[in-house]
BAVO-272539 format. One line per 4 residues: number of its first residue (from 1); for each residue x, y, z of N, C-alpha, C. Coordinates in steps of 0.05 Angstrom, whole numbers. Layout:
<rs>
NUM> X:Y:Z:X:Y:Z:X:Y:Z ~ ...
</rs>
This chain:
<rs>
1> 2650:3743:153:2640:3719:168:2658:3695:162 ~ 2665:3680:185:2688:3664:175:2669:3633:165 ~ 2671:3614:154:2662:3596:133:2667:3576:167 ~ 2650:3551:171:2654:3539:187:2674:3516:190
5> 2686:3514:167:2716:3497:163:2738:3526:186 ~ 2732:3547:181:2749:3563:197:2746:3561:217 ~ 2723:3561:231:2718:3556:259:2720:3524:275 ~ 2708:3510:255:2724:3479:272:2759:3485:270
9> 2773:3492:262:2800:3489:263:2811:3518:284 ~ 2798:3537:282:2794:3551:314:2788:3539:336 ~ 2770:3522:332:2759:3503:372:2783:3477:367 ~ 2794:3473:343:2814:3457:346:2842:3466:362
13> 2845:3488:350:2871:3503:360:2868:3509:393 ~ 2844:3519:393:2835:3534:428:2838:3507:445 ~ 2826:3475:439:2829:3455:455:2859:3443:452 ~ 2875:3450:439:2904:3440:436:2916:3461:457
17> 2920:3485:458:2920:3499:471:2915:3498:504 ~ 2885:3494:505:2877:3503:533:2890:3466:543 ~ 2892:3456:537:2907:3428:550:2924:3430:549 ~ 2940:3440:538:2972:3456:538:2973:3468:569
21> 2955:3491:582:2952:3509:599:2944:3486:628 ~ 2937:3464:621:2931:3450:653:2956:3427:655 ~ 2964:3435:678:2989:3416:688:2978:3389:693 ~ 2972:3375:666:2966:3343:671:2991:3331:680
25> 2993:3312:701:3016:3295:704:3022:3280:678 ~ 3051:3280:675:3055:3259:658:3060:3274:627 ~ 3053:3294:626:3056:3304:607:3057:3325:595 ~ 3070:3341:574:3074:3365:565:3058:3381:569
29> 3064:3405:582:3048:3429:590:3062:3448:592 ~ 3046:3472:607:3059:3503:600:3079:3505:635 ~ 3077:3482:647:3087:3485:681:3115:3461:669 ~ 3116:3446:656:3146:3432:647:3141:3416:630
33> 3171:3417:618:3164:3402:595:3171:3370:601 ~ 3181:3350:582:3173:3320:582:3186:3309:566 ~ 3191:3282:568:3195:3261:541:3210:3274:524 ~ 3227:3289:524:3252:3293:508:3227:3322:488
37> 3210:3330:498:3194:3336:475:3193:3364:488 ~ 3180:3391:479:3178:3413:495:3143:3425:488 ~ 3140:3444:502:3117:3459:497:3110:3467:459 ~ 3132:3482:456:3134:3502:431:3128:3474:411
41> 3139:3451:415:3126:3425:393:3098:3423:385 ~ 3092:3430:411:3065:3409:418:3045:3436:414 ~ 3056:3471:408:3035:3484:394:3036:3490:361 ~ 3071:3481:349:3065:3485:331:3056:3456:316
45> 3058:3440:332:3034:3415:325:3002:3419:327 ~ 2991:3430:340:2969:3435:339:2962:3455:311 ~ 2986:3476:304:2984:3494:285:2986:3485:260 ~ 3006:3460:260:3006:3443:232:2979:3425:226
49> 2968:3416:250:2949:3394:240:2913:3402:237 ~ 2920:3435:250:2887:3445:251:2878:3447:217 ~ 2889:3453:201:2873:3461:179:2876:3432:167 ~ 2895:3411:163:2887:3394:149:2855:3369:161
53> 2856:3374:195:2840:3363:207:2808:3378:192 ~ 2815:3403:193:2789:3424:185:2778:3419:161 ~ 2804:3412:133:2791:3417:110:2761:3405:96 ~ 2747:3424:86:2717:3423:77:2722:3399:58
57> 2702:3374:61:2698:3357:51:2712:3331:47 ~ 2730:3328:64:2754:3308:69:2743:3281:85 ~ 2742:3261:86:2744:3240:92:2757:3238:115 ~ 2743:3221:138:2759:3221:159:2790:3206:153
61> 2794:3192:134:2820:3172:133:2839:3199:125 ~ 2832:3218:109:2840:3227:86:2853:3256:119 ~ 2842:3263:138:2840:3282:154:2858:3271:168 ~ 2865:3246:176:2874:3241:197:2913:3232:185
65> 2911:3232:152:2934:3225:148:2954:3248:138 ~ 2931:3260:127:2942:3300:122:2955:3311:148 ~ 2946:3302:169:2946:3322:200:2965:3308:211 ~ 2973:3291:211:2996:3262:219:3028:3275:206
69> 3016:3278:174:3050:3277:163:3052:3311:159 ~ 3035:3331:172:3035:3353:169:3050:3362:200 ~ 3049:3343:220:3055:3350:243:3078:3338:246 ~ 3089:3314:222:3116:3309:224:3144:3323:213
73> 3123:3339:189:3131:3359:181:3135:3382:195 ~ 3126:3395:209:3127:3422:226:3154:3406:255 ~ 3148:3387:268:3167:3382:293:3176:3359:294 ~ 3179:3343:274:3195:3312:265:3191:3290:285
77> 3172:3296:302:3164:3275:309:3136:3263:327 ~ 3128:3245:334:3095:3241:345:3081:3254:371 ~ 3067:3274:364:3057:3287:401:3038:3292:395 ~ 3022:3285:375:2992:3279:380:2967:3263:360
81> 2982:3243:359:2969:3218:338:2946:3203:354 ~ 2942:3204:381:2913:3207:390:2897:3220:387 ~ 2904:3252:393:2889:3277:378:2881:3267:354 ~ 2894:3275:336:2884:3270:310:2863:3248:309
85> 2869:3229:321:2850:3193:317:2828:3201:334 ~ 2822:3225:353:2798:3230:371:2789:3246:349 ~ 2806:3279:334:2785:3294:333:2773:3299:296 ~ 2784:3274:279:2782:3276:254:2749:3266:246
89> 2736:3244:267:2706:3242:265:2703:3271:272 ~ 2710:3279:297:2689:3297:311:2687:3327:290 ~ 2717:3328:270:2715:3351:260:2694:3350:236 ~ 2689:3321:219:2674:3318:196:2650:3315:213
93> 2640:3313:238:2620:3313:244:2601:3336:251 ~ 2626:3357:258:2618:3387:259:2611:3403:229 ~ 2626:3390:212:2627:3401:187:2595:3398:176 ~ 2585:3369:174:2557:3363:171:2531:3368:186
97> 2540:3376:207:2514:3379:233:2527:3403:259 ~ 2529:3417:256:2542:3431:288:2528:3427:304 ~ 2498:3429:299:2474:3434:319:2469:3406:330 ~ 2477:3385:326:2473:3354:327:2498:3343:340
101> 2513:3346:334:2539:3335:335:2542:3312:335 ~ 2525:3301:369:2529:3262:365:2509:3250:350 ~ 2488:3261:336:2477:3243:315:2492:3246:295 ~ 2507:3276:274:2526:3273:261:2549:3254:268
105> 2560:3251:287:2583:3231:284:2572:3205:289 ~ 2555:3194:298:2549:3160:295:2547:3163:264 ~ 2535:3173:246:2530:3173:219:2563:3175:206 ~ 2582:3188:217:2609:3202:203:2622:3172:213
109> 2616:3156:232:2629:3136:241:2616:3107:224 ~ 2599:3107:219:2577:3084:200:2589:3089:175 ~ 2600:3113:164:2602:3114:137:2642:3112:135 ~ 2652:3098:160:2677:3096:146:2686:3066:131
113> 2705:3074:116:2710:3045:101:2729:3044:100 ~ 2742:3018:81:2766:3011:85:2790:3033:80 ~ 2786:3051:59:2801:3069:51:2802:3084:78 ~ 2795:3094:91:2797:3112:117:2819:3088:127
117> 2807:3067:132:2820:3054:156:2848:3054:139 ~ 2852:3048:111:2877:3037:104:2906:3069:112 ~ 2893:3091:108:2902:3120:116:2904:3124:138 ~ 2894:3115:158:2897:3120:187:2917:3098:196
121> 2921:3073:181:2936:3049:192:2964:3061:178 ~ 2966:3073:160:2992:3089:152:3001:3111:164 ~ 2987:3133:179:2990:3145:190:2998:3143:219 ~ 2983:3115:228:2994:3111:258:3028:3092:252
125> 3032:3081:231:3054:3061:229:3074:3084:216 ~ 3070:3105:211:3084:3133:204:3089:3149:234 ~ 3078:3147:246:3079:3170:274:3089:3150:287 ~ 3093:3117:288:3106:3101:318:3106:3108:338
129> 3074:3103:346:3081:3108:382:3094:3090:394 ~ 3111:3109:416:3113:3080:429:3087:3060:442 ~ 3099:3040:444:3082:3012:450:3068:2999:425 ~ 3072:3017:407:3064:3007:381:3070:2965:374
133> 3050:2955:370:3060:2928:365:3039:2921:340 ~ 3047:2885:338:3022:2880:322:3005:2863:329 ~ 2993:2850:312:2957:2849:324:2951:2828:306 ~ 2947:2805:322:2937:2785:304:2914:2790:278
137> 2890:2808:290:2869:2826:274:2878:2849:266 ~ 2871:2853:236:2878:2877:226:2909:2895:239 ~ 2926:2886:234:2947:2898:244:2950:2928:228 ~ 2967:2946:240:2971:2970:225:2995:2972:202
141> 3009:2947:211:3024:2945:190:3026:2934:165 ~ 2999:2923:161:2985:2902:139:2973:2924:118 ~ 2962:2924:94:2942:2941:87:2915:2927:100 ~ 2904:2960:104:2866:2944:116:2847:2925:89
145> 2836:2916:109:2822:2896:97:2782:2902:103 ~ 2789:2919:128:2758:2925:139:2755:2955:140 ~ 2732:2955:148:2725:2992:147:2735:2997:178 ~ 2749:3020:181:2761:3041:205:2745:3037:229
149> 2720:3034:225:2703:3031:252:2707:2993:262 ~ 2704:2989:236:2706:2950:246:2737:2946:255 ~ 2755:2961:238:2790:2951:254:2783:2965:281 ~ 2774:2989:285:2784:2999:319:2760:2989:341
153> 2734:2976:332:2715:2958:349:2734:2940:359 ~ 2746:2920:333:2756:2898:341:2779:2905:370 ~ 2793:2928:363:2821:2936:388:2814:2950:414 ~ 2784:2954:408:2768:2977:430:2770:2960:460
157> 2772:2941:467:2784:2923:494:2811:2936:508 ~ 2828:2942:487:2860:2945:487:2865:2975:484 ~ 2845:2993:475:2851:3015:465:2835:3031:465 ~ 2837:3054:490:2823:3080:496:2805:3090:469
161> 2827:3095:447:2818:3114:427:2802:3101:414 ~ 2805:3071:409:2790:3051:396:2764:3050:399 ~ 2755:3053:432:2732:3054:438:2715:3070:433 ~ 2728:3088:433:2712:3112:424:2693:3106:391
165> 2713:3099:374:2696:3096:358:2672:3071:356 ~ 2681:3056:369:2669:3030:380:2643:3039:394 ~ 2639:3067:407:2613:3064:424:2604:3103:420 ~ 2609:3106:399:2606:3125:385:2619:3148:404
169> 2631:3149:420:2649:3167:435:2631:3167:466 ~ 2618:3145:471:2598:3162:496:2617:3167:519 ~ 2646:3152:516:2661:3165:540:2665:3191:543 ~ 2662:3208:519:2666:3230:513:2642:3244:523
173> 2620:3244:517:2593:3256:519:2586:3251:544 ~ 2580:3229:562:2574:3223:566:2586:3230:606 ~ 2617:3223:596:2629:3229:622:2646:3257:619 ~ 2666:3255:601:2678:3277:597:2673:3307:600
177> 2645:3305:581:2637:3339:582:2618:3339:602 ~ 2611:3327:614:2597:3337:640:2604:3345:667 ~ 2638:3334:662:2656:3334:683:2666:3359:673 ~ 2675:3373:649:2688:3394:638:2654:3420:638
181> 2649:3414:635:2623:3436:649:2615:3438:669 ~ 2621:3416:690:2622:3422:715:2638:3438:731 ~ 2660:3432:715:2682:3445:736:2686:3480:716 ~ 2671:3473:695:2679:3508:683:2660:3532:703
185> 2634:3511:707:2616:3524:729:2624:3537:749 ~ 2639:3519:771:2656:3530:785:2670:3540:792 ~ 2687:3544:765:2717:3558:775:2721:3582:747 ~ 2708:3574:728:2702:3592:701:2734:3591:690
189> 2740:3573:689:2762:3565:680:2775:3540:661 ~ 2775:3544:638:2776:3516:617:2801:3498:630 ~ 2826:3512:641:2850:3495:649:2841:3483:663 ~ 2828:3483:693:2820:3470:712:2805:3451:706
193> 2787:3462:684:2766:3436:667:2778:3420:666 ~ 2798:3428:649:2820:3416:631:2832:3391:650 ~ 2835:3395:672:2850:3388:683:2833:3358:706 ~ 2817:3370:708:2794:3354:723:2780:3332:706
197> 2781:3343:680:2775:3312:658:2790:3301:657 ~ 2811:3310:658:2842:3289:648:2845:3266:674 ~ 2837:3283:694:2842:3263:728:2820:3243:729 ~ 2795:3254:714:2766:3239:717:2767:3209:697
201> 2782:3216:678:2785:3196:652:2809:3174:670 ~ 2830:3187:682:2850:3172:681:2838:3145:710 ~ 2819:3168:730:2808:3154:754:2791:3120:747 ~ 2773:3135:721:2748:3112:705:2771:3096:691
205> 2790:3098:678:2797:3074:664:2833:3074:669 ~ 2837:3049:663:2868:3047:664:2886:3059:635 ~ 2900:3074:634:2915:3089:613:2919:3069:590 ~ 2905:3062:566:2913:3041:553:2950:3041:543
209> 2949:3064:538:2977:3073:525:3011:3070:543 ~ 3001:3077:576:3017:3064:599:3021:3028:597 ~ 2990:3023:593:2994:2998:600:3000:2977:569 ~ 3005:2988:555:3022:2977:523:3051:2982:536
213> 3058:3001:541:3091:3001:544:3097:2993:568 ~ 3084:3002:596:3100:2994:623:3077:2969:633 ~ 3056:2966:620:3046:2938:630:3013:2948:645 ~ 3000:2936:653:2980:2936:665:2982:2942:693
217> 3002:2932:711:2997:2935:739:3000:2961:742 ~ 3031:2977:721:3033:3007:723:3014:3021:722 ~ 2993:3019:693:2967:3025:693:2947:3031:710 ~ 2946:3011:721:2922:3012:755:2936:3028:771
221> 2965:3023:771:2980:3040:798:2978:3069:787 ~ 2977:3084:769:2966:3107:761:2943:3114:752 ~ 2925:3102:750:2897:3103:753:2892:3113:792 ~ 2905:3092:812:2897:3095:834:2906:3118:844
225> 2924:3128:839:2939:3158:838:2921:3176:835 ~ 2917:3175:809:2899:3198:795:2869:3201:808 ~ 2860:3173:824:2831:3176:840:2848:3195:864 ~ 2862:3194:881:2870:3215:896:2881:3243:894
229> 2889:3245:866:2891:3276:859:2864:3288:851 ~ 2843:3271:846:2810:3276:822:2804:3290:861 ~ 2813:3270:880:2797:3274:909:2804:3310:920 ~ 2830:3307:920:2844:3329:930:2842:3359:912
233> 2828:3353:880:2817:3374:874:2793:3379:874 ~ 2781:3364:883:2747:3363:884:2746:3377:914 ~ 2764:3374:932:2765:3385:957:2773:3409:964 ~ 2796:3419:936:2805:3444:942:2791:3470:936
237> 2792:3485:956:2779:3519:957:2777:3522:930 ~ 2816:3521:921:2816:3536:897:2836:3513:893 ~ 2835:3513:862:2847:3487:843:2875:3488:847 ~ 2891:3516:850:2920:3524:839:2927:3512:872
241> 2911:3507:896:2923:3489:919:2949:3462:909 ~ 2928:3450:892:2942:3425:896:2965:3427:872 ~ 2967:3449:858:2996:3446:830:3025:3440:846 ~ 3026:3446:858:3057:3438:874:3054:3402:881
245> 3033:3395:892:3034:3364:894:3027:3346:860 ~ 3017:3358:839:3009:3350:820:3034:3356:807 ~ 3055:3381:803:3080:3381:798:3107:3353:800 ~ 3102:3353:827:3113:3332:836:3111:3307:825
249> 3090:3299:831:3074:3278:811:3089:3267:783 ~ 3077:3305:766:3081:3296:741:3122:3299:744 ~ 3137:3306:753:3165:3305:761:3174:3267:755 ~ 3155:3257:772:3162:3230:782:3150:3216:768
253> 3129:3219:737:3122:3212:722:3141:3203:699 ~ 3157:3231:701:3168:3228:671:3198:3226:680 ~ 3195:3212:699:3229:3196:713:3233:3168:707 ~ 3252:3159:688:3253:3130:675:3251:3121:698
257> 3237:3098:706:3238:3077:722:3223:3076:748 ~ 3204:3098:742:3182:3107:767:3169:3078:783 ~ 3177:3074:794:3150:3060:813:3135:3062:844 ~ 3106:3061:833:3098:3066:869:3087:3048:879
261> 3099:3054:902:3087:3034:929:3058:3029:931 ~ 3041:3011:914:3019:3010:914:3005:3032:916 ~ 2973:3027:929:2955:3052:915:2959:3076:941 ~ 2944:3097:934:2943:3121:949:2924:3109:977
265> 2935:3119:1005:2918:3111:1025:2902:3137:1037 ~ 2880:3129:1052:2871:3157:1063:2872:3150:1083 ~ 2881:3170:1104:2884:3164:1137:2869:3190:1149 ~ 2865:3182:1169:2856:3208:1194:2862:3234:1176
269> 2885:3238:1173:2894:3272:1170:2896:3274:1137 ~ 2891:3256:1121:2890:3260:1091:2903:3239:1073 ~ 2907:3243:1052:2916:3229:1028:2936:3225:1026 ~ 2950:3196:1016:2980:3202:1009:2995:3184:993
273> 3018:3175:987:3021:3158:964:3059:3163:958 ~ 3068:3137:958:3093:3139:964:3102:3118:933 ~ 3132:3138:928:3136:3117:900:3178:3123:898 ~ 3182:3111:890:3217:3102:886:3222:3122:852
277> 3245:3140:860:3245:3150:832:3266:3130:821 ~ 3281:3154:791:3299:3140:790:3319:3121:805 ~ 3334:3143:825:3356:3143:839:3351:3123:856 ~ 3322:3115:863:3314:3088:895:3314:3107:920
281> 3302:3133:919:3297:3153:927:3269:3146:937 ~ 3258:3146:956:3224:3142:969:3218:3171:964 ~ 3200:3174:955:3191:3200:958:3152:3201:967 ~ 3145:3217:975:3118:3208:988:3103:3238:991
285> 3074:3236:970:3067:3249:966:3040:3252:989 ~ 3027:3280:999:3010:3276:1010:2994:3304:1006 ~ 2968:3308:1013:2949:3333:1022:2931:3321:1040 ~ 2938:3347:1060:2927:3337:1081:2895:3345:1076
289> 2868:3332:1096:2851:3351:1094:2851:3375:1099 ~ 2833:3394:1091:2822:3416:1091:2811:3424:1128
</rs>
């Protein structure tokens, strides 16, 4: 019988994985790789950081800085310091409650303190994402001064992951897995899930992490994107329709100097959305209706 520290770091591995398997635009997957970075990184990152994320009785600060310099260790450099900052509550929260989960983690999130926060502010100023800056409040490059939940409330305006702990994850519960059980319904398939949350999240909010490095307007302009790819798979027969236009996409994503021609339009005959790659090349994406 495997001990339940083994099995949270199994649903860790399987969700590193099965997001690996859906062609999100923009980023590393099993259809192309990205950002100077490849597939084979980004699983033996998941392989470095599952058991320190897992270990029985660890502190979320203590989980999240083990799994950080364990994954800098295995591929030398940052491809999933959000992961880690999403799933180090959720793993101490499985550890204490499986059957509960979000009453375990509001409790795993109430009981962090400064020591967590001071480990996770080392760990993120250790991994340098880009857009990384500082912060008049609690910067990451200061030692902390407040508990982990009070530094990422205060940034939760500015920062996806922040929020989360800020509102005990209900983006997660609330929108996420109902959208990822919806679509498993349908198609019995976690990639497509996979794939349909990633479009659903990006549709509901502007990319915080886009809009730290390329700005806000980029932000919205791929937010409005992603409401026309969320359309064109909610429309398709079958999901693997639209991977050649979501290819593309993610192609013109991870091309220095992308910009598009404002938002996606719908006309008579369908969807479409035109953007300048590198080169000052128009390129113009469309699906027609069904």
């Amino acid at each position: 019988m495997t001990s339940r520290a083994e099995r949270i770091e199994a649903a860790f591995r399987w969700a590193c994985l099965t997001e690996l398997d859906a062609p999100k635009p923009g980023n590393v997957h099993a259809f192309a790789n990205g950002h100077r970075m490849t597939m084979d990184e980004f699983v033996r990152s998941a392989d470095a950081a599952a058991a320190p994320l897992s270990a029985q009785g660890a502190r979320v600060g203590l989980r999240i800085h083990r799994a950080v310099m364990a994954t800098l260790v295995a591929v030398g450099t940052n491809t999933n310091l959000g992961i880690i900052l999403l799933c180090a509550p959720l793993a101490t929260a499985a550890e204490r409650d499986a059957t509960n989960l979000r009453n375990a983690l509001h409790q795993v999130l109430q009981d962090l303190d400064v020591d967590d926060a001071d480990l996770a502010f080392r760990s993120i100023v250790r991994a340098a994402p880009a857009g990384l800056g500082h912060s008049a409040q609690h910067d990451v490059f200061n030692p902390a001064t407040v508990s982990l939940l009070q530094a990422m409330s205060e940034a939760a305006t500015r920062d996806m992951v922040a929020r989360q702990y800020a509102t005990d994850f209900a983006d997660i519960f609330d929108h996420g897995l109902p959208l990822f059980e919806s679509v498993i319904h349908r198609w019995g398939d976690a990639k497509w899930a996979t794939l349909a949350t990633f479009l659903g999240f990006l549709s509901a909010f502007p990319d915080s992490h886009i809009a730290r490095k390329l700005g806000v307007e980029t932000a919205h302009s791929l937010q409005g994107a992603a409401v026309n790819f969320a359309r064109m798979l909610q429309a398709a027969e079958q999901p693997d329709q639209i991977v050649p236009a979501l290819l593309a996409w993610d192609a013109a994503l991870k091309a220095k100097g992308i910009v598009f021609n404002g938002e996606p339009k719908t006309e008579s005959w369908g969807t479409g959305v035109s953007f300048h790659d590198l080169y000052g090349n128009m390129i113009y994406l469309s699906q027609p209706n069904n």
